[in-house]
C-alpha positions in Angstrom: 99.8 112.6 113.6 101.0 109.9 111.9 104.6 109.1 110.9 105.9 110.9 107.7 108.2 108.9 107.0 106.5 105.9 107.2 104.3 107.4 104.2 105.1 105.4 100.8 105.9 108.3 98.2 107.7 108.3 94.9 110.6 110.9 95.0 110.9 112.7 91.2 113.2 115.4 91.5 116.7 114.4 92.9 119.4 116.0 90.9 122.8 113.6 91.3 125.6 115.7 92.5 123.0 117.6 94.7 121.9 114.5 96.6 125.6 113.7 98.3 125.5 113.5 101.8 127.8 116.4 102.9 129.9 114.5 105.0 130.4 112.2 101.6 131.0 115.0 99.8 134.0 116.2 102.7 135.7 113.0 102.5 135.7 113.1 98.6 136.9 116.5 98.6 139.8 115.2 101.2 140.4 111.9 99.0 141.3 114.0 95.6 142.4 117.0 97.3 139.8 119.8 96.5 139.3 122.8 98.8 136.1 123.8 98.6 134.0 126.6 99.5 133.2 126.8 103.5 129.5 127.3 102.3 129.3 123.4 100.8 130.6 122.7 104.6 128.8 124.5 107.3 125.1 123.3 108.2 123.2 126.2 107.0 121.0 126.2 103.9 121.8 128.3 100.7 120.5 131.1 100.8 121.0 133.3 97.6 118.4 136.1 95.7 116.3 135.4 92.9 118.7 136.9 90.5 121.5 135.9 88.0 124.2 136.3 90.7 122.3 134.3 92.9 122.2 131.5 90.4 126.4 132.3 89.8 126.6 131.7 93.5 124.6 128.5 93.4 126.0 127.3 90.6 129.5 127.8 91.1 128.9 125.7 94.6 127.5 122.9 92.8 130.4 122.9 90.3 132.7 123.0 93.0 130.6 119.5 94.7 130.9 118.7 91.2 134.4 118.5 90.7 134.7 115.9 93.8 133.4 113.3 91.4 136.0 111.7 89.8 135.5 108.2 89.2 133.6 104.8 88.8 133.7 104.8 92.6 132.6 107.5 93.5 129.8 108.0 91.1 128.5 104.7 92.8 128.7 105.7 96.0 126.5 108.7 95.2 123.9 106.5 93.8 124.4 103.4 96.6 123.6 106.8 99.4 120.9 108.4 97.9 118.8 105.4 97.6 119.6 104.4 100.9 118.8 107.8 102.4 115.3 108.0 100.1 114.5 104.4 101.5 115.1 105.6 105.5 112.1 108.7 104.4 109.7 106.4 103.1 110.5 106.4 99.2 109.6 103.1 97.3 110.0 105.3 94.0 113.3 107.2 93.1 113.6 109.1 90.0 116.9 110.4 89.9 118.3 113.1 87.4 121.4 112.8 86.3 123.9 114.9 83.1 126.3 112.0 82.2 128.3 114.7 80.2 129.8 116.1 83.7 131.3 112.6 85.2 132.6 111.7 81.6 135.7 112.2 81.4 136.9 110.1 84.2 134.9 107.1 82.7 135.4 107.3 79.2 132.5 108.8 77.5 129.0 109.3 78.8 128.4 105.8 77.5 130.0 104.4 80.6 129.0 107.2 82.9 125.2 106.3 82.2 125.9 102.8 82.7 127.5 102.9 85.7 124.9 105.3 87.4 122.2 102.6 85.6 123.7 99.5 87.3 124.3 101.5 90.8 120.2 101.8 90.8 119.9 98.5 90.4 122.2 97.4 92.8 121.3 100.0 95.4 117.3 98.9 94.5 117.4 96.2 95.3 119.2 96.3 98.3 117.0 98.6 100.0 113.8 97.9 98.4 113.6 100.8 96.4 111.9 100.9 92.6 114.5 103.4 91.2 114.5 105.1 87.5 116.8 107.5 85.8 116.1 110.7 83.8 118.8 111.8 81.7 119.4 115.7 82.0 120.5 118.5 79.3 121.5 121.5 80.0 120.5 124.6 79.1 124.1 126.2 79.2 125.4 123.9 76.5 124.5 123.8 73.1 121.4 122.1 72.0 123.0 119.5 69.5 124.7 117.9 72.7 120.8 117.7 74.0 120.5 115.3 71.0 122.7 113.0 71.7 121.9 112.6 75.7 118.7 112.4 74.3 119.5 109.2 71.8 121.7 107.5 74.8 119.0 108.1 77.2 116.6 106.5 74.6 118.7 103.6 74.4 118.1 102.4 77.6 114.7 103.3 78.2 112.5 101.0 80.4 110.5 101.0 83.8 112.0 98.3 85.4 114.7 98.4 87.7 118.1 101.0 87.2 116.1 102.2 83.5 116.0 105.5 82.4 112.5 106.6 82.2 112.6 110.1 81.4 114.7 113.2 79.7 114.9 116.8 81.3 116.5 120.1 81.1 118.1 121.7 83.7 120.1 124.8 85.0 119.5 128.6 84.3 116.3 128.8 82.9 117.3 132.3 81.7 119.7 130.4 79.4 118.9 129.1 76.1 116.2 129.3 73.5 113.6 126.8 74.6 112.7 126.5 71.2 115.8 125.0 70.1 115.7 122.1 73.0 112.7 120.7 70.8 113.8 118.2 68.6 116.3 116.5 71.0 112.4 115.8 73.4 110.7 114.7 70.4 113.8 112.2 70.1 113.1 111.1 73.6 109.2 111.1 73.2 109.3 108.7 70.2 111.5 106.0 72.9 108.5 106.4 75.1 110.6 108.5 77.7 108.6 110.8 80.0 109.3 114.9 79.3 110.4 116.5 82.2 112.2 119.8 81.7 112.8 122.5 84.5 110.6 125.9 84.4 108.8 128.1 85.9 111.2 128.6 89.5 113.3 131.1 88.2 110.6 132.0 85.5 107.7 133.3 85.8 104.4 131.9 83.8 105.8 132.8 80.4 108.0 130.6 80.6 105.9 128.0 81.8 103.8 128.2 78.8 107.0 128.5 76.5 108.1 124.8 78.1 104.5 123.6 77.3 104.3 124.7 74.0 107.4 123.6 73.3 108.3 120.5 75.0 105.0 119.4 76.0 106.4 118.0 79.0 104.3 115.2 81.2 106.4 117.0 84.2 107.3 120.2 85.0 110.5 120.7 87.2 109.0 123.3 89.9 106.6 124.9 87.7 105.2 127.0 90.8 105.2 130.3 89.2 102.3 129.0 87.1 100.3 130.4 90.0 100.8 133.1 89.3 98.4 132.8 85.9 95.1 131.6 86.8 95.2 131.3 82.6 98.4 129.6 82.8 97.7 127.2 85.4 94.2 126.3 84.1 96.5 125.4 81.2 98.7 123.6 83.2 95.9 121.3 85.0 94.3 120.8 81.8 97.0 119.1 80.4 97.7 117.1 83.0 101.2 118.2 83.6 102.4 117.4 87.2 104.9 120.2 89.1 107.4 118.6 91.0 107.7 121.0 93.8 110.6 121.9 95.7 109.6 124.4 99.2 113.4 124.3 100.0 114.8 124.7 96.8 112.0 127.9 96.3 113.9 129.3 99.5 117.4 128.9 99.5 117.2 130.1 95.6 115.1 133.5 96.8 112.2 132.8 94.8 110.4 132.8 97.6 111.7 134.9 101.0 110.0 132.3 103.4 108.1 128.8 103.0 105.1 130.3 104.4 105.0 131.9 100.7 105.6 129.0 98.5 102.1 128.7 97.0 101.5 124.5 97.7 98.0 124.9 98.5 96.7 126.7 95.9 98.1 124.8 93.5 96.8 121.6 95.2 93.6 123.8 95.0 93.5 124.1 91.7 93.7 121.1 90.8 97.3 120.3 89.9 99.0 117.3 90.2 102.0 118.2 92.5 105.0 115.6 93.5 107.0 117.0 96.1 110.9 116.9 95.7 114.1 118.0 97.4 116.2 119.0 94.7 119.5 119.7 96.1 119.5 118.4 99.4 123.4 118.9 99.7 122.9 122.5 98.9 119.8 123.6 100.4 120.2 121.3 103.7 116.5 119.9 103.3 115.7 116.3 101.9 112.3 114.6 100.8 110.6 114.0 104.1 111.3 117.3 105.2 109.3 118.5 102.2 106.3 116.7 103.4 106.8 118.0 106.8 106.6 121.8 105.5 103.6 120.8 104.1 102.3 120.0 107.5 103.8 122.1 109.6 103.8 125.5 107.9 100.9 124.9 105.3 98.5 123.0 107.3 97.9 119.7 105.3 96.0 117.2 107.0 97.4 113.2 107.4 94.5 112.7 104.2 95.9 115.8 102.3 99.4 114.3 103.0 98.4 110.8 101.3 97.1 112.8 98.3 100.8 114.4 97.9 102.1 110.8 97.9 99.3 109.4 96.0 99.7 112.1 93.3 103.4 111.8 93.4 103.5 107.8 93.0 100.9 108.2 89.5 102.9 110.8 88.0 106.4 108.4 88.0 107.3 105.9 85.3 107.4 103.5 87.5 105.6 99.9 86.4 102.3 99.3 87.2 102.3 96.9 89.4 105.0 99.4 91.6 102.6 102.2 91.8 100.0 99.7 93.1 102.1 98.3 95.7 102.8 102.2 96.7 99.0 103.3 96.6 98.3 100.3 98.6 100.6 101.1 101.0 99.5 104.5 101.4 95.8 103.2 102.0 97.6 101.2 104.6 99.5 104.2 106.3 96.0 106.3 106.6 94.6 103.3 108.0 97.0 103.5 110.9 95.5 104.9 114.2 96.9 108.6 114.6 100.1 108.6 117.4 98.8 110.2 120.3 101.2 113.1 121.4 102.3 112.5 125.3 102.3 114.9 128.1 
């Protein structure tokens, strides 16, 4: 087998709070004197049910990780780790998904708290070697008029090059909100050339998969893997060339699914959907990138050429330039080309 981690990929869903590193997140917590929650510091995954008080649970965790943000500093730190972390698993495309709104306040405006996490990319890019994009995030707890305006200030720094935003999401309880009503503030970002890609279908079942498509039209779904369970919806799904950026851990430690065995990769693959894996929340569900890829081994039996097609598929559905995602694919062709490690006795 070869080395995962030594597999170029392009990493698409990597929320911002939930990619601290929880020993970052303990000395934050120490720094501005927040107790939080023993669960944010012990080294087992989440584990909630697929329920609305599993989400309170989850959510109320995250808020607490949340809270230990409080600064220009700190949100660059975040950024400067992740990257560097991604890097170390192989990524040479980060796409990372951030809510400005939530880091405001200790920056003055969401102006600056864009701008800071913009010029952290770059810096950390750089650095490591790393193409890295941002996609700004609304949520679907807050009103959709304050969608709008992330959706203009995303649109005003839209690019593919280096520390650009590239796309505008929706996140949180996809129980919440009217979908509907999130329209206008994607057609905003559409017309800047920003990539769609909202959350559905995790929490959701197919429904609401097709109520994201109709109304967002996204170019990515966040998770999406409950359109399996629609061969009508996920015909739907492949026909429009919508990639699912799928999260096994996130599935798991959010009860979706009770084991990774049960998280339907394959078939999807199958079917012919484009699928980008992605950890989500690693400082939550314990389980970054690589170890995505290495379910996909390990407990769903993908061979090293079904593995490049994960990465391959995940590189062409970024924003990143052109000449990025042929450097990537290249080096994929190069990884396969690699004589397998042979185990020793």
């Amino acid at each position: 087998m070869r080395d995962l981690a030594l597999l170029p990929k392009a990493h698409l869903h990597l929320h911002f709070t939930g990619s601290m590193r929880p020993g970052t997140l303990a000395e934050l917590a120490a720094a501005h004197r927040v107790r939080l929650p023993s669960a944010l510091l012990d080294d087992d995954p989440l584990h909630v049910p697929a329920d609305e008080r599993g989400w309170f649970r989850f959510q109320r965790l995250y808020d607490a990780a949340r809270a230990c943000v409080r600064g220009e500093a700190d949100m660059r730190r975040i950024v400067a780790e992740a990257v560097a972390d991604d890097a170390a698993e192989g990524s040479g495309r980060l796409e990372m998904q951030v809510d400005p709104t939530s880091y405001a306040p200790f920056v003055g405006g969401i102006t600056p708290a864009l701008e800071i996490v913009l010029d952290a990319a770059r810096e950390a890019g750089a650095r490591h070697g790393v193409s890295v994009g941002v996609v700004v995030a609304a949520s679907r707890m807050r009103h959709p008029l304050e969608a709008r305006t992330l959706a203009r200030l995303a649109a005003r720094y839209a690019g593919d090059g280096q520390g650009e935003v590239v796309g505008f999401g929706l996140s949180n309880d996809e129980r919440r909100g009217e979908t509907a009503a999130f329209a206008p503030a994607f057609a905003i970002a559409r017309r800047a050339g920003l990539a769609s890609v909202p959350h559905g279908g995790e929490l959701l079942g197919p429904g609401h998969v097709e109520d994201v498509l109709g109304h967002l039209h996204p170019d990515r779904l966040g998770h999406g893997v409950r359109a399996g369970e629609d061969p009508r919806v996920l015909e739907r799904v492949v026909a429009s060339g919508v990639a699912l950026e799928v999260c096994p851990a996130s599935n798991v430690s959010l009860g979706v699914y009770d084991d990774a065995r049960h998280v339907p990769l394959r078939a999807l693959v199958a079917a012919g959907a484009t699928v980008a894996l992605g950890a989500d929340d690693p400082l939550l569900f314990r389980s970054r990138l690589l170890a995505q890829y290495e379910t996909a081994r390990t407990v769903h039996g993908f061979s090293d050429d079904e593995l490049a097609g994960l990465a391959r598929a995940s590189i062409r559905a970024s924003r990143a330039s052109a000449d990025v995602r042929a450097r990537l694919l290249a080096g994929v062709d190069a990884w396969l080309a690699t004589p397998e490690r042979v185990p020793t006795a």
